[in-house]
VEXZADREN-46848 format. One record per residue (C-alpha): chain; y, x, z; residue number from 1; residue in three letters. Coordinates in nm, 4 decimals. Each point is the difference from the previous one (the first is absolute). Example, Ala and Ser with C-alpha at 12.3 -4.5 7.8 and 13.67 -1.06 7.14 Angstrom:
<rs>
@c = A | north = -0.4500 | east = 1.2300 | up = 0.7800 | k = 1 | r = ala
@c = A | north = 0.3440 | east = 0.1370 | up = -0.0660 | k = 2 | r = ser
</rs>
This chain:
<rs>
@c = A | north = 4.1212 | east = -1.9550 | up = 0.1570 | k = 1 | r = unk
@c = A | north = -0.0063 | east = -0.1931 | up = 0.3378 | k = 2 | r = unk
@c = A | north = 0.2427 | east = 0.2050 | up = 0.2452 | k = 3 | r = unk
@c = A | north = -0.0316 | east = 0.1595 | up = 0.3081 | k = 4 | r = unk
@c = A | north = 0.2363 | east = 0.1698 | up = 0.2135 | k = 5 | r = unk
@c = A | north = -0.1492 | east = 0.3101 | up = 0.0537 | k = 6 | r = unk
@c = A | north = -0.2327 | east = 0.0477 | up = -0.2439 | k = 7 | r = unk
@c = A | north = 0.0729 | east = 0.2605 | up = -0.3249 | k = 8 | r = unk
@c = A | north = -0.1562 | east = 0.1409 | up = -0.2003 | k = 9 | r = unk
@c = A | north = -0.0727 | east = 0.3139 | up = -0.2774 | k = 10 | r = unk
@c = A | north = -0.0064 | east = -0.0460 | up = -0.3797 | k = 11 | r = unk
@c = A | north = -0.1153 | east = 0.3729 | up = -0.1660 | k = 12 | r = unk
@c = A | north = 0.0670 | east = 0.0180 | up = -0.3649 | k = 13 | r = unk
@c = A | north = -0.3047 | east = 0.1512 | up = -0.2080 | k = 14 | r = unk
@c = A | north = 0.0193 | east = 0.0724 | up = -0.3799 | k = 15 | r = unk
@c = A | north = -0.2385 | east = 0.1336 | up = -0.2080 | k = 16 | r = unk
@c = A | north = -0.2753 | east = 0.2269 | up = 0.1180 | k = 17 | r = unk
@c = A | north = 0.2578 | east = 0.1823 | up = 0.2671 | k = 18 | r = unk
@c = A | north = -0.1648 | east = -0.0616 | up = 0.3457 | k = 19 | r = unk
@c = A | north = 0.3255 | east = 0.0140 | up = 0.2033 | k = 20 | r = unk
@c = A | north = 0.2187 | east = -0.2476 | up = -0.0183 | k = 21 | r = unk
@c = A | north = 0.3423 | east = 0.0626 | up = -0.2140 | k = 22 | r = unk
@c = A | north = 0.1850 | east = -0.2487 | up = 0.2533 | k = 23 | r = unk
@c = A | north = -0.0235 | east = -0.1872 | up = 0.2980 | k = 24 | r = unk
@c = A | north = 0.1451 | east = -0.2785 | up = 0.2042 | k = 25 | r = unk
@c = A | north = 0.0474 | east = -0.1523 | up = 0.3191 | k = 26 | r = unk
@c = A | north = 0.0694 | east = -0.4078 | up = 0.0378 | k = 27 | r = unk
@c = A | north = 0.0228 | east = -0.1981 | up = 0.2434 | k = 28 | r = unk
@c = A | north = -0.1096 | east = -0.3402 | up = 0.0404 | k = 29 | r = unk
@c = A | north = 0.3305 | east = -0.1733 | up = 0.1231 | k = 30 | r = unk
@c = A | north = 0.1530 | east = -0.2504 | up = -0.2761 | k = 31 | r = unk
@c = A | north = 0.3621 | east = 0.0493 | up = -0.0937 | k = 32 | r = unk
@c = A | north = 0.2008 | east = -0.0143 | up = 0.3819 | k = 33 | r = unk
@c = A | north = 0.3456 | east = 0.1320 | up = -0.1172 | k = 34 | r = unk
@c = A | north = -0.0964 | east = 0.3561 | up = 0.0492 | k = 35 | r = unk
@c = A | north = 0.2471 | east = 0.1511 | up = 0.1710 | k = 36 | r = unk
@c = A | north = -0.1325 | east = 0.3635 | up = 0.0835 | k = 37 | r = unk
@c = A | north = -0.3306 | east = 0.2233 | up = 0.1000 | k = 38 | r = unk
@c = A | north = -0.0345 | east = 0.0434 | up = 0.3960 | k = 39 | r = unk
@c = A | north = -0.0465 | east = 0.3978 | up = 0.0167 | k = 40 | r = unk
@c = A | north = 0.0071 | east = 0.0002 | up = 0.3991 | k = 41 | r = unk
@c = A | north = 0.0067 | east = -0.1963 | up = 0.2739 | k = 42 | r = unk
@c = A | north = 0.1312 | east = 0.1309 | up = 0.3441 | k = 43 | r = unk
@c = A | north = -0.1530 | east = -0.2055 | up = 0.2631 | k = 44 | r = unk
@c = A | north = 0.2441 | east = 0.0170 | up = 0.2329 | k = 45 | r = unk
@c = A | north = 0.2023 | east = -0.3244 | up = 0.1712 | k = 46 | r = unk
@c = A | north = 0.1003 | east = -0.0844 | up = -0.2550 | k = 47 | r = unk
@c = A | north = -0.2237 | east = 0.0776 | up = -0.2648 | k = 48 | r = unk
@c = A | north = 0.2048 | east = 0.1790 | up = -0.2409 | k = 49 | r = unk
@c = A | north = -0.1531 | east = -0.0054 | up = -0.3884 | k = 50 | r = unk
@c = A | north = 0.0991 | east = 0.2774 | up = -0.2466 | k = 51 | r = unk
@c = A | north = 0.0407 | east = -0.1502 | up = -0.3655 | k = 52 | r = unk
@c = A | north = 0.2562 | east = 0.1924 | up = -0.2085 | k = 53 | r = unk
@c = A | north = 0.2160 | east = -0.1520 | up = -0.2641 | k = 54 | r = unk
@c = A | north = -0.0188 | east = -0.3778 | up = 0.1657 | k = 55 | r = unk
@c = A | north = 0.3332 | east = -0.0489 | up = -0.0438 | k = 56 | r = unk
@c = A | north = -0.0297 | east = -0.2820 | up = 0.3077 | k = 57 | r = unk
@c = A | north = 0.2607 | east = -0.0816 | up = 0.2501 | k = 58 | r = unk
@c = A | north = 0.0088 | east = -0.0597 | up = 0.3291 | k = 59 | r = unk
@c = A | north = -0.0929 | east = -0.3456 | up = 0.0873 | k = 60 | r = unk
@c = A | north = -0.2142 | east = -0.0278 | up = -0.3330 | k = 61 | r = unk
@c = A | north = -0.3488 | east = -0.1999 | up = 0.0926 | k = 62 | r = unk
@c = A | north = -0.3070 | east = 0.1825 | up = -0.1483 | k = 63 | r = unk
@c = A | north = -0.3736 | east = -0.0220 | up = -0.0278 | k = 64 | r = unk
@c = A | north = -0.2370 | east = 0.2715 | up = 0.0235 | k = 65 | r = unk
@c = A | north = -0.3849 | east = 0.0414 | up = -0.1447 | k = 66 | r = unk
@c = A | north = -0.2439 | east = 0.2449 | up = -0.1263 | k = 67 | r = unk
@c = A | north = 0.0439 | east = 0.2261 | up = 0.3228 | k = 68 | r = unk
@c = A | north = -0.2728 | east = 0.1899 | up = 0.1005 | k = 69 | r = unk
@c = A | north = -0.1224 | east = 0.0808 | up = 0.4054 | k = 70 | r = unk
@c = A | north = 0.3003 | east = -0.2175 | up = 0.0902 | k = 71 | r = unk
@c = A | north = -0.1381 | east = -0.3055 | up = -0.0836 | k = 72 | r = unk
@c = A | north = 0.2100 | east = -0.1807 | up = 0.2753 | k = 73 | r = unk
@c = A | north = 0.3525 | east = 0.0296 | up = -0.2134 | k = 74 | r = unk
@c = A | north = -0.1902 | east = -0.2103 | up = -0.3055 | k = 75 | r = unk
@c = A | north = 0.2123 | east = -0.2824 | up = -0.0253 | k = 76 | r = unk
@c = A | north = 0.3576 | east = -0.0763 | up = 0.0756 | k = 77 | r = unk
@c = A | north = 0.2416 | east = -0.1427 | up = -0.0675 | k = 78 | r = unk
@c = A | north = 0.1654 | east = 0.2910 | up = 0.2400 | k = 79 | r = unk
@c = A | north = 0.4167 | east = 0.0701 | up = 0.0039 | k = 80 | r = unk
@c = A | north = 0.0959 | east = 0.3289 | up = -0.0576 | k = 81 | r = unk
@c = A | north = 0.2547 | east = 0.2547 | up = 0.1135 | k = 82 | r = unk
@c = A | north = 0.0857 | east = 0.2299 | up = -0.2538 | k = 83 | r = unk
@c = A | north = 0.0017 | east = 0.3501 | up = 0.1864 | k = 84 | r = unk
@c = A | north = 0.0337 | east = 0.2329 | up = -0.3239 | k = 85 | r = unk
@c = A | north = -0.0621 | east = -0.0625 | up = -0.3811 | k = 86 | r = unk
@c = A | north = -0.3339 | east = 0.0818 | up = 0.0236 | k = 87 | r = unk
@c = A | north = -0.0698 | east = -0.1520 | up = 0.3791 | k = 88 | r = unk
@c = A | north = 0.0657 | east = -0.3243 | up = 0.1847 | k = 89 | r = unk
@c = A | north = -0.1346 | east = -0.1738 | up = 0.3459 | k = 90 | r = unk
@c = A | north = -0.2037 | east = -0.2980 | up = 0.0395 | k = 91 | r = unk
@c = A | north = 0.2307 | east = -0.2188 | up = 0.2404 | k = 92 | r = unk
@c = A | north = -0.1930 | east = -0.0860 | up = 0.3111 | k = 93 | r = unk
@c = A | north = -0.3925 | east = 0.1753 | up = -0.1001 | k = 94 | r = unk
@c = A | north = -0.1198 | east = 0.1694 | up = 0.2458 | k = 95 | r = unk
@c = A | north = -0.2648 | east = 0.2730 | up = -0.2048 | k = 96 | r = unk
@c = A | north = -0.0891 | east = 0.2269 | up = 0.2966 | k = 97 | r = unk
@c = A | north = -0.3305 | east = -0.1876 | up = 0.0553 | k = 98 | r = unk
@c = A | north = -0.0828 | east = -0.0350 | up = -0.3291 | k = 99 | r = unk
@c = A | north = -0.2593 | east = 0.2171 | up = -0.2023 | k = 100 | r = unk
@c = A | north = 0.0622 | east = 0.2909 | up = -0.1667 | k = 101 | r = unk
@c = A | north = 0.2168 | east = -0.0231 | up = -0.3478 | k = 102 | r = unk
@c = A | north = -0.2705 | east = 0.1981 | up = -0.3043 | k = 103 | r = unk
@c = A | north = 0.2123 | east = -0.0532 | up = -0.2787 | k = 104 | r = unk
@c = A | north = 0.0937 | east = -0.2691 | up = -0.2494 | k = 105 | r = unk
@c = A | north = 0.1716 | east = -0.2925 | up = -0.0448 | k = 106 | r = unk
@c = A | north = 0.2817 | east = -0.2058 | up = -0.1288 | k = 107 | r = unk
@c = A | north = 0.3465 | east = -0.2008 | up = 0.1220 | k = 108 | r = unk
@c = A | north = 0.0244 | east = -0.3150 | up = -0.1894 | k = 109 | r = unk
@c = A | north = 0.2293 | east = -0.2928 | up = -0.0228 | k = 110 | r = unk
@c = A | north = -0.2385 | east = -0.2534 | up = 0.0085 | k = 111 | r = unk
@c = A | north = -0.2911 | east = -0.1372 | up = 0.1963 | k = 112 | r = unk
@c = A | north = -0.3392 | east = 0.0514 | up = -0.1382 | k = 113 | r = unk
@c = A | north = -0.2492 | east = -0.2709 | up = -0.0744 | k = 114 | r = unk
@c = A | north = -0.3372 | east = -0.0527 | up = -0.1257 | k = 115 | r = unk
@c = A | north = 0.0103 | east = -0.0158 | up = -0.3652 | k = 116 | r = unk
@c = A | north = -0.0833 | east = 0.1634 | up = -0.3028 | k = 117 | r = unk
@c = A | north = 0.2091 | east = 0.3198 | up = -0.1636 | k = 118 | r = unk
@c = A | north = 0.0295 | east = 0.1851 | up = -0.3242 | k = 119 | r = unk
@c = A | north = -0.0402 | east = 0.3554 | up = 0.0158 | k = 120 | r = unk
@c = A | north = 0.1107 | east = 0.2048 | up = -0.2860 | k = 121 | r = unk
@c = A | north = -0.0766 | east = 0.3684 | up = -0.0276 | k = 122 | r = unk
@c = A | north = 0.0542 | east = 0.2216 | up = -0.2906 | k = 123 | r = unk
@c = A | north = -0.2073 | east = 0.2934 | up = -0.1356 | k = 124 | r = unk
@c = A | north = 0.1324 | east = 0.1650 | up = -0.3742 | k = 125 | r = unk
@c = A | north = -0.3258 | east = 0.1765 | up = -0.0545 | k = 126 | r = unk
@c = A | north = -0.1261 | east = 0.0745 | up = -0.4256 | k = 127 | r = unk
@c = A | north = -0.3212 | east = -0.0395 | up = -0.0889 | k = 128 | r = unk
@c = A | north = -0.2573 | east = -0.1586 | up = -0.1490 | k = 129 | r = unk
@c = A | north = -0.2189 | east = -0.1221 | up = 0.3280 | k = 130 | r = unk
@c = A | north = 0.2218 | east = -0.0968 | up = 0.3374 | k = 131 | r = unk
@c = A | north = -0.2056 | east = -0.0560 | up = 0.3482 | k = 132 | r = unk
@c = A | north = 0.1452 | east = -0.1059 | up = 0.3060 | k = 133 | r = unk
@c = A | north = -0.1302 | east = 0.0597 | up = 0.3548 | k = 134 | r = unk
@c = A | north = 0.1316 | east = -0.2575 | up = 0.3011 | k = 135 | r = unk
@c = A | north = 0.0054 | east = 0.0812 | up = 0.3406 | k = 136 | r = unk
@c = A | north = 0.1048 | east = -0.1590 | up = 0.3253 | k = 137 | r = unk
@c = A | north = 0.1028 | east = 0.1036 | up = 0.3393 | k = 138 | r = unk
@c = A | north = -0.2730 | east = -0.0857 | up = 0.2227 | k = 139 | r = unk
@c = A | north = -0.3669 | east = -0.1282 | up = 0.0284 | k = 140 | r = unk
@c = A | north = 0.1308 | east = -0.3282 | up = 0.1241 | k = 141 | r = unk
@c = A | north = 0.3080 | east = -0.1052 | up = -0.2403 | k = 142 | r = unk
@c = A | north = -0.1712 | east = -0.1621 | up = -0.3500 | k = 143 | r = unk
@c = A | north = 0.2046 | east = 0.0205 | up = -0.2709 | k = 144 | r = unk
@c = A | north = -0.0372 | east = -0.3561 | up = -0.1911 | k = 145 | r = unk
@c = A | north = 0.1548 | east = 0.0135 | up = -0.3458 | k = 146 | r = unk
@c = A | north = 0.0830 | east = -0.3400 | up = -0.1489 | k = 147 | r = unk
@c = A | north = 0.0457 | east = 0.1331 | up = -0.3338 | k = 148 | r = unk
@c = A | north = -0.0241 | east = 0.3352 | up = -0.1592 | k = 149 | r = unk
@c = A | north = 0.2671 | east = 0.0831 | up = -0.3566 | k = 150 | r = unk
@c = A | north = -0.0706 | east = 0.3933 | up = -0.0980 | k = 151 | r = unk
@c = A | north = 0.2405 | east = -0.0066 | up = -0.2909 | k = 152 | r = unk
@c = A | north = 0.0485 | east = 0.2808 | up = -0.2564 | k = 153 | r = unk
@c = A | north = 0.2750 | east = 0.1334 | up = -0.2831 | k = 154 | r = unk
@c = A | north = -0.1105 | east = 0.1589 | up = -0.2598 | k = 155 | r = unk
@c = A | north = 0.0886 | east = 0.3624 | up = -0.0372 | k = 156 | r = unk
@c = A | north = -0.1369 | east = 0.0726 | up = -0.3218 | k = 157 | r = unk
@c = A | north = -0.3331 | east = -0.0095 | up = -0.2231 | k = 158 | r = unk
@c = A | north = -0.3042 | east = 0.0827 | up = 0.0256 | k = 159 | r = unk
@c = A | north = -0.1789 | east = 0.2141 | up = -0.2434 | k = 160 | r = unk
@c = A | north = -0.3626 | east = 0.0628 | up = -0.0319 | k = 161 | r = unk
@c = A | north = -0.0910 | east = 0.2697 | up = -0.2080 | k = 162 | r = unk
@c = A | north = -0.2805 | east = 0.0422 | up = -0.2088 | k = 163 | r = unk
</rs>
C-alpha cells in the first residue's frame, strides 16, 4: 500500500454466517522505520516529555516520531532524547507548550519516513468454510491505496458435504 504517516486503519475478521467479527486489527500506514516503541502520552511541557515504555533508548539517542494524533507539530524528527525513566525521556530543546493537544497514538522510530510503498501483514486464524473481511480507515480524508492485495489460507481440514 502507498504510506502515510498518520493514516491506519481497521481489518475485522468475518467467517461464516457470524455477523460480528471473530478478530480485529489496527495498522498503520508507516513502512518499516526501526520501530522502537508506541507513544502512550505526551506531556507538553518545555520540554515535551513522551511516555513510551520498554524503549530501551539512552540518553543522547536521536529518534523520529509519527502517527501522533492532535499533536501533529512533534511529526517528524530527528529529535535527541534525554532518557528521564525507562518508560519516559525529554525532547532536547522542543518547546510543546504551544502546541495542540496530544489525543493519543503514535510511534518513536529510528528512522526518517519517506514516501514509498509498505507491506502490511496482519493475521486472523479463523475456520470455516466462507472468510469476509471488512477495511476501515481513520478519517474521511486519508484514502487507503492498496498496491496489491495476498489473502492467503492453510488448510485446516476437509470439507464434507453430506447427502
Amino acid at each position: 500500500m502507498d504510506s502515510d504517516t498518520n493514516t491506519q486503519f481497521s481489518i475485522e475478521f468475518f467467517v461464516d454466517d457470524i455477523t460480528s467479527p471473530y478478530a480485529t486489527e489496527t495498522l498503520n500506514c508507516l513502512p518499516n522505520l526501526g520501530y522502537i516503541g508506541d507513544i502512550v502520552d505526551v506531556t507538553l511541557a518545555n520540554p515535551v516529555v513522551i511516555t513510551s515504555p520498554g524503549t530501551g533508548l539512552a540518553t543522547g539517542n536521536e529518534v523520529y516520531i509519527y502517527g501522533v494524533n492532535g499533536t501533529g507539530d512533534l511529526d517528524g524528527g530527528p529529535y535527541t532524547i534525554t532518557v528521564l525513566t525507562d518508560d519516559t525521556f525529554a525532547l532536547d530543546g522542543v518547546d510543546g507548550t504551544a502546541f495542540a493537544a496530544y489525543e493519543g497514538g503514535g510511534q518513536v522510530v529510528e528512522r526518517p519516513y519517506e514516501s514509498i510503498r509498505c507491506w502490511k501483514r496482519a493475521y486472523a486464524g479463523g475456520k470455516g468454510y466462507q472468510h469476509f473481511i471488512k477495511i476501515t480507515n481513520s478519517g474521511t480524508n486519508d484514502n487507503l491505496h492498496f498496491n496489491a492485495f495476498m489473502p492467503w489460507f492453510r488448510q485446516a481440514g476437509n470439507r464434507m458435504i453430506g447427502g
